[in-house]
KOLMARPA-208494 format. One record per residue: x, z, y negated of N, C-alpha, C in turn. Coordinates in pm, whole numbers, plus 50000, padded with zeros to 5 digits. Layout:
<markols>
XZYXZYXZY;...
</markols>
This chain:
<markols>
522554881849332521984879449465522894869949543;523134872749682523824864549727523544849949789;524274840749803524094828749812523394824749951;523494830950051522444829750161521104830750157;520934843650065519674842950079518614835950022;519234823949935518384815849839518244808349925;519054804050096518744792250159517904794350242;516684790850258515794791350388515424801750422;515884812850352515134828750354513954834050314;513014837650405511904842450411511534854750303;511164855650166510714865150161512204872150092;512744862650032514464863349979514494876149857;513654879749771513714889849684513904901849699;513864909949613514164926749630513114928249665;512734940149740511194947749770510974954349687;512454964349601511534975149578512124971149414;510894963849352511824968349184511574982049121;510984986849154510885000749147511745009849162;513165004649294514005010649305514675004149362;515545001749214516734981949268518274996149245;519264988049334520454991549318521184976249285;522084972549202522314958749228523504952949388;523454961949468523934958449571522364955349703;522184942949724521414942149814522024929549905;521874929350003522204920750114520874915850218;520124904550185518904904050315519124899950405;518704906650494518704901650653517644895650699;516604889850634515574883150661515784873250734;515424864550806515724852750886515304847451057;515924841651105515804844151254517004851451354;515894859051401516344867551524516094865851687;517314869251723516544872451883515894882951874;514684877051985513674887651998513384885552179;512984895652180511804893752358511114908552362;510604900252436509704914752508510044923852593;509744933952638509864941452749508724947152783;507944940752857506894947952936507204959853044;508404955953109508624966153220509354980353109;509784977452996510234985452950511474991153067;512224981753055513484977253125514754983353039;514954977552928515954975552808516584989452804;516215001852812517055010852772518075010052903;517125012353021518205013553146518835002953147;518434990453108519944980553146520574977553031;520574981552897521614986652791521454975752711;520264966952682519844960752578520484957452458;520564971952405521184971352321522644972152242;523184969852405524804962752412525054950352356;525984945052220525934934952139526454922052257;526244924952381526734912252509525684909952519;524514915552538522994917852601522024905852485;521894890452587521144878852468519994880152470;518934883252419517274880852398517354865052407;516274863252473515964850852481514944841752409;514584841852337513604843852231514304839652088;513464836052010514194837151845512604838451756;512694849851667512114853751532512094851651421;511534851851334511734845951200510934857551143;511744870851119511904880751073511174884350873;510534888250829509634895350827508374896650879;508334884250974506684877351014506294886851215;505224895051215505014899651316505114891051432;505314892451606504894885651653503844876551710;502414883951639501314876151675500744867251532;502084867751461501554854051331502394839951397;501574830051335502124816151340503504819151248;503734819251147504884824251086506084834351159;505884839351228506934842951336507944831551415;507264822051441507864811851542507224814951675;506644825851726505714830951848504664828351904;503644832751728501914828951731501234842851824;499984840551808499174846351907499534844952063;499594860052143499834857852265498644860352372;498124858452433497664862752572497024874952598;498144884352581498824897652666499144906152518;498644919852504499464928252449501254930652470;501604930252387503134934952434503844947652377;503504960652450504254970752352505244975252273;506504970152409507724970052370508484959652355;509294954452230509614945952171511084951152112;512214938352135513064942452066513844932251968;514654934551898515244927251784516804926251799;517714913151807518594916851766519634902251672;520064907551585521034897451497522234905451448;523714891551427524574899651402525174894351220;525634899551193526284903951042527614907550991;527694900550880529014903150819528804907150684;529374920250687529154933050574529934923250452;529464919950328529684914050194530394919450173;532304910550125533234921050047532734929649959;532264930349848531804939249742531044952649803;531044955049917529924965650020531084972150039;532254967850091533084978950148533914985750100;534245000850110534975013150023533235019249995;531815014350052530685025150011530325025150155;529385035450158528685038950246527205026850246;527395021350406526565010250429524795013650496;524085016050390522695016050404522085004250503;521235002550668520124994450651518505001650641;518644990850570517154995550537515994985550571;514714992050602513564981150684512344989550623;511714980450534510194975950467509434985450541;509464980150652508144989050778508514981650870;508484987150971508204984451132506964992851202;506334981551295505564989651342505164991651460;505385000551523505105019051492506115024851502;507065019851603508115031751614509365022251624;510545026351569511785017951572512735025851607;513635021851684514925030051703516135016251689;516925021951608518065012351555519555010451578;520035003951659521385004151693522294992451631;523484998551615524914987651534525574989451632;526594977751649527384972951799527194984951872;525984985951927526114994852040526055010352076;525525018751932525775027851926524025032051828;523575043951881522495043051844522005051451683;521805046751557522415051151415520945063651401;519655060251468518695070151422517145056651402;516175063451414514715056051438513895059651317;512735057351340511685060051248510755058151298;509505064551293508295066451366506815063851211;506095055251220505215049951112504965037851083;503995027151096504045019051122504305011450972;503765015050810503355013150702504755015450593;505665022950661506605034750554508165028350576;508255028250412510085020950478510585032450510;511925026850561513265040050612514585033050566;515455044250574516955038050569517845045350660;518675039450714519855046950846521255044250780;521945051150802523495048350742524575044450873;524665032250896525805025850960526725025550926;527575034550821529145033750780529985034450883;529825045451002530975049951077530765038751198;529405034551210529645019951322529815007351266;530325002151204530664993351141532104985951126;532274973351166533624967951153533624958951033;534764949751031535484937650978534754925551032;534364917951003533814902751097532344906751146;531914901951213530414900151302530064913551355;529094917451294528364936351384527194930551414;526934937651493525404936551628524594944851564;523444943651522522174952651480521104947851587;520564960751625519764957451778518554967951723;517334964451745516104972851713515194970651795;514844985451833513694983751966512614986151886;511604983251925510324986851841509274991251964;508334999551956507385003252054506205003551965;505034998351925503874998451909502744996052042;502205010252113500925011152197500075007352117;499165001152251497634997352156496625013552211;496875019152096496815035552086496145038251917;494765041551945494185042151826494435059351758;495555066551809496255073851768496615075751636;497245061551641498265058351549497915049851422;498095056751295497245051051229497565033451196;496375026851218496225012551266495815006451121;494715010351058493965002050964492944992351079;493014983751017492104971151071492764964451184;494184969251244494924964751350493884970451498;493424961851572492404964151726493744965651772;493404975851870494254980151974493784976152130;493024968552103492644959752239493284946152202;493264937152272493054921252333492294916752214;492134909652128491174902752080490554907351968;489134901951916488304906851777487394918751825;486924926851721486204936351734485674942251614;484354939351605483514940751483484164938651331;484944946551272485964945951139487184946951179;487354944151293488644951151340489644938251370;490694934451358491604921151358492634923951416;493684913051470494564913651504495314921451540;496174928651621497154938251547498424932051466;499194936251474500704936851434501764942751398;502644936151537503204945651557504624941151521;505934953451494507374949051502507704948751332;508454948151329508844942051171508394931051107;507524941251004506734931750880507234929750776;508054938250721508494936750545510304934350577;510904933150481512304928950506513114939250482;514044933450566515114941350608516514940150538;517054948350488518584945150427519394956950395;520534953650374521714956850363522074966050212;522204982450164522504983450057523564992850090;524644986549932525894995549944525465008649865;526125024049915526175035049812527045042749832;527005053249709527955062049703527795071649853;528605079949905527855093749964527485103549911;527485106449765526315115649693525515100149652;524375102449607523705093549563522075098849538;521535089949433520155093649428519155088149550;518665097049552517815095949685516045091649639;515755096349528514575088749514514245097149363;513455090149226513015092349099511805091849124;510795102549049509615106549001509235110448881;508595100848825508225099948644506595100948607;507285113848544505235121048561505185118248397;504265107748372503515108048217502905114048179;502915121248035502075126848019501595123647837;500425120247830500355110047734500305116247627;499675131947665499035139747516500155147647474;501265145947513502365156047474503125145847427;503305132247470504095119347428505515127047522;505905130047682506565132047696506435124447848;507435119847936507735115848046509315128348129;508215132548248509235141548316509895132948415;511095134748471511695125948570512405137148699;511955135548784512355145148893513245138449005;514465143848990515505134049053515945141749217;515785133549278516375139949405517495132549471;518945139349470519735134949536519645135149722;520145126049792520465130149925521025141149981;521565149649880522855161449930522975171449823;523505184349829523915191349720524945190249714;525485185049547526765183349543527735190449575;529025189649575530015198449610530515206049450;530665196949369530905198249240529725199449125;529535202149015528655199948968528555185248882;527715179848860527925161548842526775160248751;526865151048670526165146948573524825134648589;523535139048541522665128248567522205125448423;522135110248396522225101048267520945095348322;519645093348214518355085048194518525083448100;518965063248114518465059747957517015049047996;516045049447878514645045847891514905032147780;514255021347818513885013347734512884999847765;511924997947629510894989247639511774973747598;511304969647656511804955447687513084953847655;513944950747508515254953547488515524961847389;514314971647378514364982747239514714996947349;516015001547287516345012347354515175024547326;514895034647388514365046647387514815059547370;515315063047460516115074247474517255070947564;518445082247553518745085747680519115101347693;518615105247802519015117347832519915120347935;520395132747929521665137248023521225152548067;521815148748191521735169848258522995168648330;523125183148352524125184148433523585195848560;524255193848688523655200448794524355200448892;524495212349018524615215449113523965217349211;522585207549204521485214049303521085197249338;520715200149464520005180949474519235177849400;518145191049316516715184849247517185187849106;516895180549044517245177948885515975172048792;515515179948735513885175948616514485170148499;514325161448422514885159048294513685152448265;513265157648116512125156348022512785153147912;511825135347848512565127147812511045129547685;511685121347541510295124647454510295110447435;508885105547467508595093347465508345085747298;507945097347222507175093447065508585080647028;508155075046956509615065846832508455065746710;509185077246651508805078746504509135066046443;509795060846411510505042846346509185034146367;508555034646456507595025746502505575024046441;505445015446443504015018446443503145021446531;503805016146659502975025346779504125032346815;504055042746834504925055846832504885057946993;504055055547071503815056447230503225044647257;503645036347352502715022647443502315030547540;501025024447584499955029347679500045018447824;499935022247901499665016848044498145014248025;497545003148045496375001048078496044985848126;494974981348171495074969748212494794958948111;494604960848005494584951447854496274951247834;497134964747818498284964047743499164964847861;499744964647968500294971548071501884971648065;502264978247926503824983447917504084996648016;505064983447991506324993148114507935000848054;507795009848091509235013048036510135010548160;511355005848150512215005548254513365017248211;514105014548375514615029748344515795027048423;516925037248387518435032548433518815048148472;518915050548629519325062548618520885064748680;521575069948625523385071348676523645086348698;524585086748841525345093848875526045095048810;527015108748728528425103748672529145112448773;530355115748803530935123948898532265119748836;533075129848787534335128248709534555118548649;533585118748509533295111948431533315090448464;532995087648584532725072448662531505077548716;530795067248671529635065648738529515058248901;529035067448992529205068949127527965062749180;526955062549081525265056749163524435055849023;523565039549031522935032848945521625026649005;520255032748985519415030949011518515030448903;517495015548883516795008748807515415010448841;514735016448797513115016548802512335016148666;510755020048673510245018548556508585026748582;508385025848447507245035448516506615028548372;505035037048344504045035848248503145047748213;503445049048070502275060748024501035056747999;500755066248105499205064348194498795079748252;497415079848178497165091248215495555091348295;495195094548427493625087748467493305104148528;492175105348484491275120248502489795118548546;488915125348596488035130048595487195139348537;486325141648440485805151448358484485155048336;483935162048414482115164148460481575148948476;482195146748568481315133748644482055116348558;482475119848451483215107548383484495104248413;485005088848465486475088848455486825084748342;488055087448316488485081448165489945077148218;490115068048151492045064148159492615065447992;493755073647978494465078147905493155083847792;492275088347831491105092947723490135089847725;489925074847788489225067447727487925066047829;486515066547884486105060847929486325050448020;486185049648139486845041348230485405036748322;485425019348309484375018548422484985010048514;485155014048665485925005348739485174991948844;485614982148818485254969348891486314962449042;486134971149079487324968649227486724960749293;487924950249336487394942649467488114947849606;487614950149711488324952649796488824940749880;490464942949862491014931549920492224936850050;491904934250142492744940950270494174931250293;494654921450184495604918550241496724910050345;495844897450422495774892250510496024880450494;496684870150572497154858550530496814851150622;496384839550659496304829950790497244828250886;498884825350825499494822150879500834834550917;500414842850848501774857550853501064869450841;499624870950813498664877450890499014894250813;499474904350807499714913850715500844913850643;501824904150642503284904650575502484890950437;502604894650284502434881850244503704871750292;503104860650269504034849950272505124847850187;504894851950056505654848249943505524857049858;506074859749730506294865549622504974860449590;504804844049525503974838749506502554838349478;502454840649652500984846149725500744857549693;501554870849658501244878849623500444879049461;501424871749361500584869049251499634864749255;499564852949362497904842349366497304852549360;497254863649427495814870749491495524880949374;496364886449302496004895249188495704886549104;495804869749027495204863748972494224862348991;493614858549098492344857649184491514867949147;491834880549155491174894649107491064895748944;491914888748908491314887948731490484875548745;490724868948785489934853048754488374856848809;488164868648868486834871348910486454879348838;487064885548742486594894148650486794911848715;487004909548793487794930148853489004930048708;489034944548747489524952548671490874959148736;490334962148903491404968648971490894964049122;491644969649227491774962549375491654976849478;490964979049545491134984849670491484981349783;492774984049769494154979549907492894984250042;492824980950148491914983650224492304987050319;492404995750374493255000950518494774992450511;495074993150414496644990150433497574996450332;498744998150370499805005450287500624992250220;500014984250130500904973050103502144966450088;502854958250052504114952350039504054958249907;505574968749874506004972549725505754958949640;505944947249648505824937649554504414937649508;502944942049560501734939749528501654945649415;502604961549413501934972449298502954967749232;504294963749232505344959649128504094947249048;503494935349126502974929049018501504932748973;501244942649046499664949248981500264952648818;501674961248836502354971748716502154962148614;502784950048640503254939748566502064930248472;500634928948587499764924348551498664927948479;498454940948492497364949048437496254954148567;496744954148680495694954848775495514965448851;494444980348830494484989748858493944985949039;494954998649121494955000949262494405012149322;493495010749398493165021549480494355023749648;495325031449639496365031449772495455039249873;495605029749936494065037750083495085034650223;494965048850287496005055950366495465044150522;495985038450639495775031050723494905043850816;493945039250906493005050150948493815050751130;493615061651185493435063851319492315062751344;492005064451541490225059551534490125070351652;490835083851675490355089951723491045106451649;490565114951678491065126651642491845135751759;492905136051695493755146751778495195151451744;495615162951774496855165651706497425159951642;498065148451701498555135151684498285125751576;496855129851553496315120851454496545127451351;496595142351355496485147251196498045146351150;499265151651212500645141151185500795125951167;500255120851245500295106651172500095109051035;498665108751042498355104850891498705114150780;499475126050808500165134550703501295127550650;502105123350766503405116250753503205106450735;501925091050687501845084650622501565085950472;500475093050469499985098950324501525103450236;502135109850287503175116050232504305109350165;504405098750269505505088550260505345073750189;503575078050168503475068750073503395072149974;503085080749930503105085949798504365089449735;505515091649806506505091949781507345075949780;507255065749817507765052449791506995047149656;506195051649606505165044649511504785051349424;505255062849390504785073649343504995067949150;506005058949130506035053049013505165043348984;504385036749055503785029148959502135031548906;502475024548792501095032648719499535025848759;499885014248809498795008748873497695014248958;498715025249033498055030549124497225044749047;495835042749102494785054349030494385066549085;494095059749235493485067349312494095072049427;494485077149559494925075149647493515079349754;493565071049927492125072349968492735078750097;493035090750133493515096050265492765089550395;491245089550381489905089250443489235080650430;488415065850567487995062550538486725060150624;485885065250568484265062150686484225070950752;485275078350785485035092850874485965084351024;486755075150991487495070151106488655075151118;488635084451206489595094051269489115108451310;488055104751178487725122751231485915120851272;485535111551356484305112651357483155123451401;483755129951407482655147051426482955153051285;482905146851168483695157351036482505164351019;480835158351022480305164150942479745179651019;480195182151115480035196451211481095201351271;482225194551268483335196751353484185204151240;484555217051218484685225151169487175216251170;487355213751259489125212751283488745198651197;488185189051204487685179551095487645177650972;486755185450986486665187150834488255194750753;488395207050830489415211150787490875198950736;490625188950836491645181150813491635171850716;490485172550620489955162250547489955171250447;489985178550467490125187450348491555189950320;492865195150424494315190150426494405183150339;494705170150383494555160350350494425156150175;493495160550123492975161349997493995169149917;494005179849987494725190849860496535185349933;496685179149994498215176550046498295168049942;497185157349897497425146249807497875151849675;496725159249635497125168549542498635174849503;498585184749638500325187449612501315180149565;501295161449634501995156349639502315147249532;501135149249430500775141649301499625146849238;500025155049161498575159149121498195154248988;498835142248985498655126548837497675119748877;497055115649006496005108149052494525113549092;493685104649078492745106449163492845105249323;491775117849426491695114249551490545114149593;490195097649675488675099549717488885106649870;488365117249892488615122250030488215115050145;487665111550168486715105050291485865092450216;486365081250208485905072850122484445068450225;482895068550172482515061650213480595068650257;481105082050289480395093450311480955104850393;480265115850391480755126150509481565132250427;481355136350287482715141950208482875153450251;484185153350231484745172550222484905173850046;486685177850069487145178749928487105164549890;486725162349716486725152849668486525149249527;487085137049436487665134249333486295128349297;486035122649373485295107049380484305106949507;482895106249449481465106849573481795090549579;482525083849671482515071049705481575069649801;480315061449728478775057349881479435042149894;479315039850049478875025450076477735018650109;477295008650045475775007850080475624991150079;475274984250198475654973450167473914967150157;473224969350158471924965650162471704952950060;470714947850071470814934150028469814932049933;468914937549872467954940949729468464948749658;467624946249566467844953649438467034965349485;465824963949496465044972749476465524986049611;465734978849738466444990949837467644999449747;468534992849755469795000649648469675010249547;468355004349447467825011649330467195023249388;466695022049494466235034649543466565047049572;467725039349699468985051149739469485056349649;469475050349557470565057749425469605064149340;468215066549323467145069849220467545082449181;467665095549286467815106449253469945114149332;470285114949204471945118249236471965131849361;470765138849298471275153449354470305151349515;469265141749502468905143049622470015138649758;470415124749686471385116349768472585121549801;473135130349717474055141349779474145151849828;473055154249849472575168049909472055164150048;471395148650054471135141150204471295132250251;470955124450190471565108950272471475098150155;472185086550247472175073750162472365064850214;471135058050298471465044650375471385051350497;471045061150531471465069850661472255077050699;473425075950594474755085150626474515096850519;475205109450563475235120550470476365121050415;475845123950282476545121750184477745135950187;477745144350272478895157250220478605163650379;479705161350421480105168850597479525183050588;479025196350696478085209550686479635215050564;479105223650456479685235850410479795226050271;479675216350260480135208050090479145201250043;479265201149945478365196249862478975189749699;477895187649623478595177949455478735190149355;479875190349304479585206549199479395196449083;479295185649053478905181748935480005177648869;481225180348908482435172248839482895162648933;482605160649051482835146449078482075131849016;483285122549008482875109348970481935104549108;480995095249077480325089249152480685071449165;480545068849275481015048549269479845043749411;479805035049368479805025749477480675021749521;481625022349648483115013349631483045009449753;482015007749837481724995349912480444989849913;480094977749867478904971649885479054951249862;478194946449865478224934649898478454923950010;479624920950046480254915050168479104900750221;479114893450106477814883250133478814872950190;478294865650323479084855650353478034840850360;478434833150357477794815550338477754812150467;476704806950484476284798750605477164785750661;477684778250515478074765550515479314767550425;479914775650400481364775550362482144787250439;483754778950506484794792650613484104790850686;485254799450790484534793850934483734801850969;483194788151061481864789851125481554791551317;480874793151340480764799351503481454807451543;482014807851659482974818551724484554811751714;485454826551686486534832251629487764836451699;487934838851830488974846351898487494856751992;486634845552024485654851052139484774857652079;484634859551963483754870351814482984859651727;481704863351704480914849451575481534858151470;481644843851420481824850651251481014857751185;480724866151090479334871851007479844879150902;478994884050828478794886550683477724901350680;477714910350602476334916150598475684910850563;474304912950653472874915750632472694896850657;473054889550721473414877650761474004863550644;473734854850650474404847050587473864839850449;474274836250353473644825950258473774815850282;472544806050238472544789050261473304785050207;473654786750006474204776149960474684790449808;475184782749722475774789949584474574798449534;473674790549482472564795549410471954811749490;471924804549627471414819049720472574832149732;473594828049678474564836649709474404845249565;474244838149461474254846449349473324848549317;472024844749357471164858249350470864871049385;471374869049548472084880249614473134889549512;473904885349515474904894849409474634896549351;473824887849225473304891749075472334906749095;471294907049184470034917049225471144930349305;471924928449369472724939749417473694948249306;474274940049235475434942849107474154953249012;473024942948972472574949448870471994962148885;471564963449057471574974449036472084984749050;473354984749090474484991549029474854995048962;474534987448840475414986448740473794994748664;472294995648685471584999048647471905022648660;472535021848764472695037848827473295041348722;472305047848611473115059148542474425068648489;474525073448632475945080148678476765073948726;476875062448759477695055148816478935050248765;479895054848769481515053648731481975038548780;481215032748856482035017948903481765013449036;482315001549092481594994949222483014989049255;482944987249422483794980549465483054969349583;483194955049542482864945649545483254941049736;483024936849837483484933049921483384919049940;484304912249963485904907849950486384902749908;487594901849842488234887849794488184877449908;488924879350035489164867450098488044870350254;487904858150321488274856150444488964858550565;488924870550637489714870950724489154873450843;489944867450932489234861351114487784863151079;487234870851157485854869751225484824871051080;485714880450995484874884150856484854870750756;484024863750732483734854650637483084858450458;483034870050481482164874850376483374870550199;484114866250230485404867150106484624857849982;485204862749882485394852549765485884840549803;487134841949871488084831049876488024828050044;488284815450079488134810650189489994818850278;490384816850371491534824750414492554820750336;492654806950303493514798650238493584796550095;492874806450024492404813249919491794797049843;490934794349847490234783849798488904797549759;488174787249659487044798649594485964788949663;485124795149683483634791949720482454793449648;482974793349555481064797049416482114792749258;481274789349206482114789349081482664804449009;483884803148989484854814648994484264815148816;483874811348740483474814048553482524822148578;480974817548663479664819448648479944834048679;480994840548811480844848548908481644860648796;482534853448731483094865348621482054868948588;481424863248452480174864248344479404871748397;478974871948533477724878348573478654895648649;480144891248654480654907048669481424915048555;481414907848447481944914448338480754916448251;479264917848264478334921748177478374937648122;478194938848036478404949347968477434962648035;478014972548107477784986048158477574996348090;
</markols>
């Protein structure tokens, strides 16, 4: 790693260990930035390396976080631009010069001294552009426009596209969130690895896709190994960009002959994959994956076989001071500790496409993920590309780690709110589902998390009601509640219904917030609140939970619950943890009473 970035750099690590090259360069730091309201900048050439922003950024942090150097503004600002200059690392040059950016959001278009290299449209999804042919010796200009409308088009998550708070709805943020840097490569090169486990055969497939079809035919080398015990290695040879190589996981020598992915054991195999091209290796890419196998089977989940009961907390991700970018490596661990220290099992990412570091330390930690796609809030052409070309692109950046269980295209019916009669709706929710499918058909998909199902893995109800005895009710009879309602919402959009092999969950309920702990009154012009209103003190809070959990945990059919929230964020007080992740109830009592035996 290079010596800059250990100084005063924001957010200084690799993003993706999933997919490290050892050439990285960060550009994290401060930038000029400004605005353009008149949307001025193209006609007067902005992005000419003479052209000064007046402004300075502190780059992975949006502009409406305190961590930016900006803060909260006033005024929406759509168009926003970026610019800092750079000196390409001897060891970079004689390759082809990659930048690459985490996410920007929504739309980026990217220029080097002056010349425009190619954009990206998605607010959640990294990209990479190749600046080789604009590129000098000494100081280069990197200039990035960014355009995020407050356009509920575009899939947002919990980002308001107005001014201000709005019921669950927070902040936006906009511009570059995750970090940005510099990688050297070959011009053939691997373009991205996919490692499908498969536990009952003891075999791992690896599906390699180069950027290009070679000219020559060239050699691809996987060698596999658990911690410093080699595995295998395998070799192919090929003329085509896509290359499968099936690797046999068993080690007869051993007493466990296969390690299992699970959240008790959570081995990882790491993995070394090489280009050779006249016999020199031309491209070296490091990832890792886990044998892990998670199914559905007449209404039961099981992981790698086994019976599976899931305890998710839903945690959306959010920080006080940097607001959807974490702050730190750090903070990222705090918060998956936090999720064991409460006794969960696994996490439902919540309308967000997270920072690669969350699922690198979910992999690492034992902490199963639900990846839930960011929502649009209206339906229209527009909307069903968005969220194809998110879904897609996330599943393809993440597609290795084993953490991840489920993927949630759909949530509440936000985007498609006519699904349960609207025939182009539904259809799209149904897309959607079997696209997931296509795109991984190793995971679970809850279609429409929440109610209003189409196609689906997983009958996910939300029910936040505040007795036992209401809850116990809604849930008394399976086939009634899916056939009509639950809480008021219908449980399956006109034409669908439960064939009896879907899993059933609760995977939203609770969201109890305290009267006298986090803030209190009004928020950014919004009162704070909680469902079903507030608790006085500890004792009232866990009786509440204790009478809601149990009866949950009383439903028969019930595959698992997802808890609402770990934290605090703006107007929502309902968290475990205060914003500043402080706990508010005793964090032992609150395990014990969520790890009781199901």
């Amino acid at each position: 790693m290079h010596d800059h970035i250990l100084n005063n750099i924001p957010r200084p690590e690799h993003p993706r260990p999933d997919f490290m090259r050892d050439t990285f360069y960060n550009l994290n730091g401060v930038w000029q930035f400004d605005f353009d309201d008149a949307d001025a900048g193209l006609k007067e050439r902005w992005y000419q390396p003479e052209y000064k922003l007046s402004r300075a950024i502190t780059v992975p942090f949006c502009y409406q976080s305190k961590a930016s150097g900006i803060g909260p503004t006033d005024e929406i600002h759509p168009v926003m631009w970026y610019r800092r200059s750079f000196t390409v690392p001897e060891n970079m040059w004689g390759k082809n010069i990659l930048i690459r950016f985490g996410a920007v959001d929504f739309e980026a278009t990217v220029y080097v001294n002056g010349h425009c290299i190619g954009g990206h449209k998605g607010g959640y999804t990294p990209f990479a552009l190749d600046a080789t042919a604009f590129l000098r010796e000494g100081e280069n200009d990197l200039c990035v426009r960014v355009v995020d409308m407050p356009d509920p088009v575009q899939p947002r998550g919990k980002q308001y596209w107005k001014q201000g708070l709005d019921s669950c709805l927070y902040t936006a943020s906009s511009g570059i969130w995750q970090t940005v840097y510099l990688e050297a490569v070959s011009p053939l090169r691997v373009e991205y690895i996919h490692i499908t486990p498969d536990i009952d055969r003891g075999i791992a497939t690896a599906e390699i896709m180069l950027n290009e079809i070679p000219k020559q035919e060239v050699t691809l080398s996987l060698q596999v190994k658990l911690g410093e015990k080699h595995i295998r290695t395998v070799t192919a040879t090929t003329q085509r960009r896509h290359c499968t190589i099936c690797v046999d996981m068993i080690c007869n020598d051993s007493l466990s002959p296969l390690l299992l992915w699970s959240p008790r054991h959570p081995n990882l195999y790491d993995v070394r994959v090489q280009l050779i091209q006249d016999a020199s290796v031309t491209d070296q890419v490091d990832t890792y994956f886990g044998m892990r196998k998670i199914e559905v089977r007449n209404g039961v989940v099981y992981l790698n076989n086994d019976r599976l009961y899931q305890r998710l907390i839903l945690d959306q991700g959010y920080w006080p001071d940097t607001m959807i970018t974490p702050p730190s490596d750090e903070a990222i661990r705090e918060d998956l500790e936090w999720t064991k220290k409460f006794g969960f099992n696994g996490a439902r990412k919540h309308q967000k496409i997270e920072d690669p570091r969350y699922y690198y330390w979910a992999d690492k930690m034992g902490v199963m993920v639900w990846g839930e796609v960011p929502s649009s809030f209206v339906f229209t052409d527009e909307t069903v590309e968005n969220l194809s070309a998110a879904l897609l692109e996330f599943i393809r950046r993440d597609f290795n780690h084993p953490c991840i269980i489920t993927w949630v295209p759909l949530n509440e019916s936000w985007g498609v709110p006519q699904i349960v009669a609207n025939e182009r709706q539904r259809m799209t929710a149904s897309m959607l589902y079997y696209m997931t499918k296509a795109a991984d058909g190793t995971r679970l998909c809850s279609g429409n998390d929440g109610w209003e199902q189409a196609h689906t893995d997983i009958c996910g109800l939300h029910d936040y009601n505040s007795t036992k005895e209401i809850l116990k009710n809604h849930f008394a009879d399976r086939r009634f509640m899916e056939d009509q309602t639950c809480d008021g919402r219908r449980a399956y959009a006109d034409g669908y219904r439960c064939s009896g092999k879907e899993a059933f969950m609760v995977t939203e309920y609770g969201g109890i917030a305290f009267a006298n702990i986090g803030a209190q009154g009004e928020m950014g012009g919004m009162e704070t609140w909680g469902y079903h209103g507030k608790e006085s003190d500890e004792e009232s809070f866990f009786h509440r939970y204790q009478e809601c959990t149990e009866a949950i945990a009383e439903i028969p059919f019930c595959q698992g619950f997802c808890y609402t929230q770990l934290t605090d964020i703006m107007q929502e007080i309902n968290g475990l943890l205060t914003p500043d992740r402080k706990p508010k109830m005793d964090v032992a009592r609150f395990q014990k009473l969520n790890r009781k035996e199901r």
